[in-house]
N, C-alpha and C positions, 0 to 999 in steps of 0.2 A: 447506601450505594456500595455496590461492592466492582471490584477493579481486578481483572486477570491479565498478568501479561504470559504470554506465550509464544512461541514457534512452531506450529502446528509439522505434526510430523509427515504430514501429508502435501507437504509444500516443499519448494527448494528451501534448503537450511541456509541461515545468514555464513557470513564469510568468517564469524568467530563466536566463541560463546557470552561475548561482553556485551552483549544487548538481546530485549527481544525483539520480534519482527512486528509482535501487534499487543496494543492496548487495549482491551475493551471493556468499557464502562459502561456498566448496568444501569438503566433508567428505571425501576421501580414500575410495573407492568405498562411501560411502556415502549423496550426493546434496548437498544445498546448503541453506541457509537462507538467507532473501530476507529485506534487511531494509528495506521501503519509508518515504520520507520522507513528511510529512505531507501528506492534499491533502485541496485545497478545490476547491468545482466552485463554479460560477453559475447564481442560480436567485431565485424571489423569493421563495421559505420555505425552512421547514427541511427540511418533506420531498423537495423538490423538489434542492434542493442536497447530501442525503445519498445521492439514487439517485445524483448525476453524480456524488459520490466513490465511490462502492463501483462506478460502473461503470468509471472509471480504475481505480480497483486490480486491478478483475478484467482489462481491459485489460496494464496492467503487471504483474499474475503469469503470463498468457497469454504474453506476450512469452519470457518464461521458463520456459516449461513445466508451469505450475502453475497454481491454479484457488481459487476462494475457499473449497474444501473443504480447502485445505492453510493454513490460517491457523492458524495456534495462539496468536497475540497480538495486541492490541487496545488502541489507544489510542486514545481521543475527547479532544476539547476542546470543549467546547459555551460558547457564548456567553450563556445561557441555560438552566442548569439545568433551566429547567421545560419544556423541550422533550423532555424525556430519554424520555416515553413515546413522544413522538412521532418521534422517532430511531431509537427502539429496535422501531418498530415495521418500519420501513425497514430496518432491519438486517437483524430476521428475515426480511425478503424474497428477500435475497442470502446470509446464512449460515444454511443451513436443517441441516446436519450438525450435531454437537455442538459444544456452543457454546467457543469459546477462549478462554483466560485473557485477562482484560480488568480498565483502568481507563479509568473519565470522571473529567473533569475539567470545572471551570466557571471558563473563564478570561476576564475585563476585555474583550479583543478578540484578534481573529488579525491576520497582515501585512496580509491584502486585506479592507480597510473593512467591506466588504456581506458577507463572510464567519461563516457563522453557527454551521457547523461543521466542524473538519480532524481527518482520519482517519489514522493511521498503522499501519500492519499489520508481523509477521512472516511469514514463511511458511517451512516445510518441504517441499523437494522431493526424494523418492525419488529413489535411481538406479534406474536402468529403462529401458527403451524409449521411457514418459510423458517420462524428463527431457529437454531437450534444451536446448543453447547459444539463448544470449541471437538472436534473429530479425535485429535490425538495434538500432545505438547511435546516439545523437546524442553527448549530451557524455559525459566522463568516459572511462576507458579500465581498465586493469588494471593492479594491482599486488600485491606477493608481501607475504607479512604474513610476523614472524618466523616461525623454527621452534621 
């Protein structure tokens, strides 16, 4: 099994260099699962800042060959419970396939102050044709996970 983490350089860059934005693990010809770290976008609401996260993610699965129809899991952190319809409605604009196992959360605050809600996704990528190496990295590199 081999394991890369990257920031693909063709995405918005994370807020520092102390993480990268995506995991992905090799399945042996069987394709990869992406496991993205949480992000927040800028905005002055909540719907406003949940389109710039789902449009990084879909940027960072892009990067990797994969598309928001390959998500199968779903974390929120909302600052604000009672935005949850209004999140949820912005969601279903960008995951319109079947929907992926999911939880929210109503957490005190995130790292970035004005930040109202961060998104963490998985994803499944096929081997195929569709799959293809990560486009370009910024931080982070590869490493071999045991056998």
């Amino acid at each position: 099994m081999r394991v890369t983490l990257d920031s693909p350089a063709s995405a918005p860059q994370p807020a520092n260099a102390y993480y990268s934005q995506v995991a992905r693990v090799e399945l042996p010809g069987q394709g990869a699962l992406l496991y993205l770290s949480g992000q927040v976008a800028d905005g002055p609401d909540l719907a406003t800042q949940s389109r710039g996260v789902f449009e990084t993610i879909a940027a960072l699965l892009d990067a990797h060959g994969a598309t928001l129809d390959d998500v199968i899991n779903i974390r929120t952190y909302l600052t604000d419970i009672g935005g949850l319809h209004e999140y949820g409605a912005v969601r279903r604009e960008f995951l319109t396939g079947t929907a992926p196992t999911s939880m929210t959360f109503e957490v005190a605050r995130l790292f970035e102050p004005d930040a109202l809600v961060e998104v963490e996704v998985v994803a499944a990528v096929g081997a195929g044709p569709r799959d293809r190496r990560p486009s370009g990295t910024g931080a982070g590199g590869e490493r071999r996970a045991p056998a």
